[in-house]
C-alpha positions as a printed Julia matrix, in Angstrom:
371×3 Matrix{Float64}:
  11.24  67.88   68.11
   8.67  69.04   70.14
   8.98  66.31   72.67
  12.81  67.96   73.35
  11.23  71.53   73.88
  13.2   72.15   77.32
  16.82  70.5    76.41
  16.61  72.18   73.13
  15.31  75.69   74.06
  17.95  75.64   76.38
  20.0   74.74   73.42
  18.86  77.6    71.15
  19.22  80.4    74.35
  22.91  79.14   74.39
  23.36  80.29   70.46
  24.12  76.66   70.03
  23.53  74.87   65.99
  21.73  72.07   65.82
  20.28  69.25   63.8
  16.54  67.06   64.75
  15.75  63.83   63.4
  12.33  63.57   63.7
  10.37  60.16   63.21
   7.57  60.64   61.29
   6.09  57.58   60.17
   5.97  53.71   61.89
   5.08  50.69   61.21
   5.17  47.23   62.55
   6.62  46.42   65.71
   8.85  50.03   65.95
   9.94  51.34   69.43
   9.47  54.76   68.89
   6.1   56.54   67.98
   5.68  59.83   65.96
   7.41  62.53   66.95
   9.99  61.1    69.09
  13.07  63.17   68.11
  17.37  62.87   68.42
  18.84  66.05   68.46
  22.94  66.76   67.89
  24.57  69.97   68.28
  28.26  71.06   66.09
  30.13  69.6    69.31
  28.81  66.18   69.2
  26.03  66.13   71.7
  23.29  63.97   71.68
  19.96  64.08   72.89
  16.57  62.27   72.97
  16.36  58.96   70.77
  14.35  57.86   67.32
  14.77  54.34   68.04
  15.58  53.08   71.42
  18.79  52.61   70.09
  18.29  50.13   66.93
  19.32  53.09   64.35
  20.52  55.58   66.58
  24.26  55.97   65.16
  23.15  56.58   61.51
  20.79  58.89   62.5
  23.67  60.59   64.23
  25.5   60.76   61.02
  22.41  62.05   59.35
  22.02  64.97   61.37
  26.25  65.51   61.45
  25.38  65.55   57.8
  22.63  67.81   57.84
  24.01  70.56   60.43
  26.98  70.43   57.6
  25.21  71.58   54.62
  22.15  73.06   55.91
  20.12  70.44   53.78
  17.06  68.57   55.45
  17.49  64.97   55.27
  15.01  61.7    55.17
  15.67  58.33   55.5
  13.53  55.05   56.02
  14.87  51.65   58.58
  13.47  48.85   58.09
  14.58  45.29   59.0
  16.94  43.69   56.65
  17.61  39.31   56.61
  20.45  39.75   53.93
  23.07  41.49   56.29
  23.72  40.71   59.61
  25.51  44.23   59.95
  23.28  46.2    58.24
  21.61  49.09   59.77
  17.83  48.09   61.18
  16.07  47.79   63.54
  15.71  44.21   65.01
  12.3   43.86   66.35
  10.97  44.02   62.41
   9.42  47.39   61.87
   9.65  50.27   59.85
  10.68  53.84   60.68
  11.26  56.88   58.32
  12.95  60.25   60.1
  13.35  63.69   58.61
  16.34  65.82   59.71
  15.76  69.48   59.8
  18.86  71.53   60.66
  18.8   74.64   62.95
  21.23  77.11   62.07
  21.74  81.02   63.49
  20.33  82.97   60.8
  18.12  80.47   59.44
  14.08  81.47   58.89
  13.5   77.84   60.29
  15.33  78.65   63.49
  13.11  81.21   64.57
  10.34  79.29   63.92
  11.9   76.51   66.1
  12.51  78.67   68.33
   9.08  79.96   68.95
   8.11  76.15   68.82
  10.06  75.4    71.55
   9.03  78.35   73.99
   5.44  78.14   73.59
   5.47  73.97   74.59
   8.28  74.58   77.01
   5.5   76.69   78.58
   3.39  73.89   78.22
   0.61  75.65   75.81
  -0.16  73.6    73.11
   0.93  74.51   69.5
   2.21  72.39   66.03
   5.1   71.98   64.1
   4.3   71.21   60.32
   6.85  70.21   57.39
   5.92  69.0    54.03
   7.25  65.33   53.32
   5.64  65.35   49.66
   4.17  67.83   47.47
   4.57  69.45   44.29
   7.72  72.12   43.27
   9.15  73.91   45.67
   7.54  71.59   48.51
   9.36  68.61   47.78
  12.43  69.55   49.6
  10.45  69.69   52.94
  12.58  72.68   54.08
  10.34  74.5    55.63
   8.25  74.9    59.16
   5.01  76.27   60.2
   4.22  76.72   63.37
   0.45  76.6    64.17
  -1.79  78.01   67.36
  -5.08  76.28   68.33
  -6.42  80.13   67.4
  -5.07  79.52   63.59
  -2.33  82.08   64.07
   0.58  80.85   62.21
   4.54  81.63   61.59
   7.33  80.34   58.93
   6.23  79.24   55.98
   6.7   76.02   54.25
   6.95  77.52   50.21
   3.64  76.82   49.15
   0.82  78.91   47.64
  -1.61  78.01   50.43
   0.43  78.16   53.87
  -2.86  79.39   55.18
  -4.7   76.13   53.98
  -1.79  74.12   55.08
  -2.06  75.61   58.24
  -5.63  74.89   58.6
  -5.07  70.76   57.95
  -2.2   70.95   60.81
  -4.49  72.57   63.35
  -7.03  69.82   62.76
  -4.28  67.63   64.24
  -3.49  70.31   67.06
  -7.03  70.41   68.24
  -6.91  66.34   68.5
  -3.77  66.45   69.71
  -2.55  64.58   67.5
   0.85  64.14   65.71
   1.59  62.15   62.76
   1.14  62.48   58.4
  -1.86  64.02   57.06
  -2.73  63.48   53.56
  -3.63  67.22   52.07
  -6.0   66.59   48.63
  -5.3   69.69   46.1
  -8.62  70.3    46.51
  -8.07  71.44   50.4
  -4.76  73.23   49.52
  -4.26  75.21   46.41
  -0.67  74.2    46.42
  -0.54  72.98   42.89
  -0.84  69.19   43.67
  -1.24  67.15   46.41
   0.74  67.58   49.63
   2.16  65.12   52.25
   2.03  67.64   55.34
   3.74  66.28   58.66
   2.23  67.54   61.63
   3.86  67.5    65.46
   1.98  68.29   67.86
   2.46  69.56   72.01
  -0.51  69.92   73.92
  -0.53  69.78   77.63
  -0.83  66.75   79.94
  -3.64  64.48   79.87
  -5.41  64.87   83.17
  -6.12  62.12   86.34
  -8.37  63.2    88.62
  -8.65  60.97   92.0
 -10.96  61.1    93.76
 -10.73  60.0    97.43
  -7.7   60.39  100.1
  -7.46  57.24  100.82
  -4.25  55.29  101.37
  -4.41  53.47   97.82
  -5.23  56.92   96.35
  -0.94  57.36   97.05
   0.13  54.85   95.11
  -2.21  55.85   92.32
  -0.51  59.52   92.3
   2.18  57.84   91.57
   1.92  56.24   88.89
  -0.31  58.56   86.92
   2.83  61.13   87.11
   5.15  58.14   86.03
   2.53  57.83   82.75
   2.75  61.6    82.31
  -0.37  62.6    83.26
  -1.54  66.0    85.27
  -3.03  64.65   88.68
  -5.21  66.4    90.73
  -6.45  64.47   94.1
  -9.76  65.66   94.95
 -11.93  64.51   98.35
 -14.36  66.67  100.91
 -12.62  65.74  104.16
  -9.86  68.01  104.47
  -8.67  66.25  107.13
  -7.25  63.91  104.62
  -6.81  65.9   101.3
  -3.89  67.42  102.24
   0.1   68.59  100.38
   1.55  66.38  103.29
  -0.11  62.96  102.32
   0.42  63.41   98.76
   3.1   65.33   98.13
   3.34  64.27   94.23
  -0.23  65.7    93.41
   0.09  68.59   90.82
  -3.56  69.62   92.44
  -4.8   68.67   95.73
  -8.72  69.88   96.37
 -10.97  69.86   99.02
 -14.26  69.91   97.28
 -17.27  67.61   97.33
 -16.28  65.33   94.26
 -19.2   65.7    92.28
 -19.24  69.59   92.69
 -15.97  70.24   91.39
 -15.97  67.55   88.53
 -18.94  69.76   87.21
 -16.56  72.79   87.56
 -13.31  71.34   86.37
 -11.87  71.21   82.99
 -11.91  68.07   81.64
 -11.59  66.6    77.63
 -11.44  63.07   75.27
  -8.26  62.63   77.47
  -8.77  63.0    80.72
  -9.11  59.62   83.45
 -11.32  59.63   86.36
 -10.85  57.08   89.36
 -13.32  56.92   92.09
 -11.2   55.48   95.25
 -13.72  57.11   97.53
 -15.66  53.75   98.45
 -18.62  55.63   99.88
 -21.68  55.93   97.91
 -22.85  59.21   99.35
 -19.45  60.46   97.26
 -19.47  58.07   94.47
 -22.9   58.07   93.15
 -23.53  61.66   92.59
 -19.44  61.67   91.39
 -20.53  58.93   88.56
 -23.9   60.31   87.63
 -21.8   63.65   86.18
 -18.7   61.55   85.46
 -20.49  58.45   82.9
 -21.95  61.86   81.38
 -18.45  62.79   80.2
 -16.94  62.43   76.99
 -13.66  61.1    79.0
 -11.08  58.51   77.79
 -12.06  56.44   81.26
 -13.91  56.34   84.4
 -12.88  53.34   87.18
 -14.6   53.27   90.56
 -12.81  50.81   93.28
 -15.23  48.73   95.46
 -16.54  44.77   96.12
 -18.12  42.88   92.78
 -21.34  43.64   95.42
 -20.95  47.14   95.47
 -21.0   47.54   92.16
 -24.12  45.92   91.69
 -25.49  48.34   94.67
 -24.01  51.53   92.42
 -25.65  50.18   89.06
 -28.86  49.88   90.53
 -28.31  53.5    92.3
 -27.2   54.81   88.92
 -30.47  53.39   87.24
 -32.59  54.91   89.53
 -30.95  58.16   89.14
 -31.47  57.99   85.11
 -28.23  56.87   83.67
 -28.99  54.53   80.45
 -27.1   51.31   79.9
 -24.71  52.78   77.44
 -23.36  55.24   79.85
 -23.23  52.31   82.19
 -21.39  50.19   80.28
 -18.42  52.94   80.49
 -17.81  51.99   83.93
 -15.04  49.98   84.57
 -15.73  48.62   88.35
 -13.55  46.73   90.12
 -11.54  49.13   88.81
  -7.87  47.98   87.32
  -6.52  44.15   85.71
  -6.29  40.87   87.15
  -3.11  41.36   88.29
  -3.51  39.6    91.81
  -2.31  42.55   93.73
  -3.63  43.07   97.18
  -0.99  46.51   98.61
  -1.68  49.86   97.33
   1.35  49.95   94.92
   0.4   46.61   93.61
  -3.56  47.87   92.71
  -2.27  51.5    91.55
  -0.3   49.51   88.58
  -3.54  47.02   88.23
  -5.23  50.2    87.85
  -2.45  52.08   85.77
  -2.37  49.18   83.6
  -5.96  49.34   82.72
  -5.85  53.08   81.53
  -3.02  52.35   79.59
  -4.8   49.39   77.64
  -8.23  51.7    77.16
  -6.35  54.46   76.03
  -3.86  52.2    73.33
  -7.01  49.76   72.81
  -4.85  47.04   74.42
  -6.81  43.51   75.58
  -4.91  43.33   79.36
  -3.47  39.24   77.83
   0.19  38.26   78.38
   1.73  39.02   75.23
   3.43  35.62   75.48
   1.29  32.66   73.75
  -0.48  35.91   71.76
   0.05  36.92   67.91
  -0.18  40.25   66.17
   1.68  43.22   66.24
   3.13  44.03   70.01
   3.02  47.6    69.07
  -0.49  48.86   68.06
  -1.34  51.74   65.42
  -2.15  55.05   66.95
């Protein structure tokens, strides 16, 4: 529910009651990943979606259900051949939801509440429900919220919330959401535990560097993939609010200065537009150093070759060369600067979901890989 934080805290400050289906667990070809939530309040409105629409109406009734009684509910849709009606989802895969509802009064409210402020605010924090466990667990009725410091609120009704709470900010640290499989022998809770864990942590960074004109386009479409971008170049001339207006961050700052400053983590993309190698060789010396999820650099096949042999001579091994993706972006026969921002786009989407770049037409497999 996590992924709903402003519609829904906006819900709670208006008093209203509410119900959240919450996927958590796909397989095969589903549309929705982990964590991808449908909310419905006591007047009939609906936001966010579980399944891009395959299983949305049940769900609906699930949570109508739900709000009704106050009990949690989970379900599993799969893909049925014996009923042309039945309710599925077409594209084959599997998806199991758990419906908490949010009542005034309710313990799990506040701890919802809380939820929602803290990622609202965009500080990262966890959600985490039993699915399976011994006793008093097995009704999965209660939350835990969880801080990357440990801190924790709610309770979920075991005998080791504290232990429980541990395992989910494992996940949190990772950023991570999905099922985590909780041995006895980690959690005194009397047997082992199923433990669901959602977590919000804030964007994943893309740092550009160079203000040039395809550096635009690329702005662009790192905010329409969700990412934090920050456009950094020297010449302040040309880093400037005006020519990209969609930056979250623009810097003026010799690139390989303020990469050494910056925060950066297992998430964060680096793309070298400069095309100068008095910017780009120092810039990839610190950057192939990096445990980052990518680092591109734009230039000719030939300068390439120059920057390898640059980066050799400067001490890089040919492990941390072999991170560099240069050209930077797919085959995608582009030539403007909106055409090679998707090129590029398209390649940190495939390194980051271990994609191949292929037409999926002609290929086999699963269209939808596991996270």
């Amino acid at each position: 529910m996590l992924d709903l934080a402003a519609e829904l805290g906006e819900w709670a400050a208006q008093g209203r009651e509410f119900a959240v289906a919450t996927v958590v667990s796909v397989s095969g070809s589903a549309p929705r990943p982990p964590g991808a939530a449908l909310a419905v309040d006591t007047e009939g409105t609906v936001i966010g979606s579980v399944s891009g629409g395959c299983v949305e109406g049940a769900v609906y009734d699930l949570c109508v259900e739900s709000l009704g009684d106050g009990r949690v509910r989970r379900e599993r849709f799969g893909y049925s051949d014996d009923d042309a009606f039945a309710v599925g989802l077409t594209c084959g895969g599997v998806v199991e939801v758990h419906v908490v509802p949010v009542r005034v009064g309710s313990a799990v409210r506040t701890v919802v509440e809380a939820a929602l402020a803290v990622a609202a605010r965009g500080e990262p924090v966890a959600l985490a429900r039993v699915l399976d466990g011994p006793g008093q667990l097995a009704d999965g009725g209660g939350l835990l919220l969880v801080r990357p410091d440990g801190a924790h609120e709610g309770a979920l009704g075991s005998a080791d919330d504290a232990g429980l709470a541990a395992q989910a900010r494992a996940l949190l640290d990772l950023g991570r959401t999905g099922v985590c499989a909780v041995p006895e022998s980690s959690a005194r809770c009397g047997g082992d535990v199923e433990l669901f864990v959602e977590s919000s942590v804030p964007p994943a960074r893309m740092i550009v560097f160079g203000a040039v004109d395809f550096a635009g386009a690329l702005v662009r479409v790192g905010k329409l993939l969700g990412f934090h971008v920050t456009l950094c170049d020297a010449r302040g001339v040309f880093a400037t609010r005006e020519r990209f207006p969609e930056a979250d961050e623009v810097v003026v700052e010799w690139p390989d200065r303020y990469l050494r400053e910056t925060a950066t983590d297992e998430r964060t993309v680096l793309c070298v537009l400069t095309h100068d190698a008095k910017f780009d060789v120092p810039l990839l010396e610190v950057a192939l150093r990096l445990p980052v999820a990518y680092v591109g650099a734009m230039g000719s096949r030939r300068t390439h070759d120059d920057r390898l042999l640059k980066l050799r001579q400067a001490g890089l091994g040919e492990r941390e060369l072999a991170r560099l993706r240069s050209p930077i972006g797919l085959d995608l026969g582009g030539r403007t600067p909106e055409e090679t921002a998707i090129s590029i786009g398209a390649e940190i989407v495939a390194a980051r979901r271990g994609g191949t770049g292929t037409p999926l037409q002609g290929s086999s497999g699963p269209i939808h890989r596991s996270l």
